[in-house]
C-alpha positions in Angstrom: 0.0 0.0 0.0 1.8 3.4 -0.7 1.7 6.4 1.1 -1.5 7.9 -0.6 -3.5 4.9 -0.2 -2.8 4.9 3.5 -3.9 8.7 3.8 -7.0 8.0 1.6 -7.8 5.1 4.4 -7.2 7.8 6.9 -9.4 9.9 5.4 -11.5 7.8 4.4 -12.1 6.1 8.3 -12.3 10.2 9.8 -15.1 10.6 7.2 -17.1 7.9 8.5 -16.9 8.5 12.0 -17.1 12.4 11.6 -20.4 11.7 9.4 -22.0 8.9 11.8 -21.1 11.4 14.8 -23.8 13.9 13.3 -26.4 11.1 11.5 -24.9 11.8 7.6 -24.4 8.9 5.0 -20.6 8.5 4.4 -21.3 7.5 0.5 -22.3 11.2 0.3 -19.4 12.8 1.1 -17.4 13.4 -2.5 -14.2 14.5 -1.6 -12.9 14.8 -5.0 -15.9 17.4 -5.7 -15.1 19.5 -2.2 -11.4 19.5 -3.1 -11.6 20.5 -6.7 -14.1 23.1 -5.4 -11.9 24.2 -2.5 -8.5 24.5 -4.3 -10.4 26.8 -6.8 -11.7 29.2 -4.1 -8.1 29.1 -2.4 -6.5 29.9 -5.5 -9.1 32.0 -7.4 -10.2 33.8 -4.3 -9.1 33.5 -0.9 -7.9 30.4 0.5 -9.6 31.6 4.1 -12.6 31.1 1.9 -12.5 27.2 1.1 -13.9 25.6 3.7 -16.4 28.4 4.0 -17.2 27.4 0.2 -17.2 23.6 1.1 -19.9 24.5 3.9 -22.0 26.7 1.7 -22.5 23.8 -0.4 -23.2 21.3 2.1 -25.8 23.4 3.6 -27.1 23.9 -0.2 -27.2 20.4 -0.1 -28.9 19.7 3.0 -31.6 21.9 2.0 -32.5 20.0 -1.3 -32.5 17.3 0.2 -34.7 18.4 3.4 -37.3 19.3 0.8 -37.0 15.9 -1.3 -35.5 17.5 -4.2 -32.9 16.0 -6.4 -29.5 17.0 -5.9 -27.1 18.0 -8.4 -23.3 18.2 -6.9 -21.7 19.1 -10.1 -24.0 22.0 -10.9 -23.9 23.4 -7.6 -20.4 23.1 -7.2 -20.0 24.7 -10.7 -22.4 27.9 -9.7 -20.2 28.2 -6.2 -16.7 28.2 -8.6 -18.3 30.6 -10.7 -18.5 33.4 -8.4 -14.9 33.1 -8.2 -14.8 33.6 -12.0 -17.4 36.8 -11.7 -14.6 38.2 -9.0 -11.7 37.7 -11.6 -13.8 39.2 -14.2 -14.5 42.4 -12.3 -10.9 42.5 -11.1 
């Protein structure tokens, strides 16, 4: 197993417990999505700004899904990194 693999496991094993601690299905945490998302706020915007990105779309989430609604991770992800883009525009 090489290094990476271990720190996936890690991650992986945190993101369980973390999600069981507060009653959220692990399978639905895409970590590829959040850090794709993340790294462009960090390095588009302001990297203070990531995680406040990765919460503003699992809240967005949440809320779809609290009203039964499907749920569409790319698009919102690609509407969040888009701000970013309006902000470089106007710069």
């Amino acid at each position: 197993m090489t290094d990476f693999e271990k720190t996936r496991e890690l991650w992986a094993d945190w993101i369980e417990d973390a999600c069981a601690a507060v009653g959220v299905d692990a399978e639905s945490v895409d970590v590829v999505t959040i850090h794709a998302m993340t790294k462009k706020i960090a390095h588009g915007f302001e990297r203070p700004m990531a995680p406040v990105g990765a919460y503003i779309l699992g809240v967005a989430v949440g809320h779809l899904q609290e009203q039964g609604r499907p749920v569409d991770i790319d698009s919102m992800q690609q509407a969040i990194e888009a701000t970013i883009t309006e902000r470089e525009e106007q710069a």
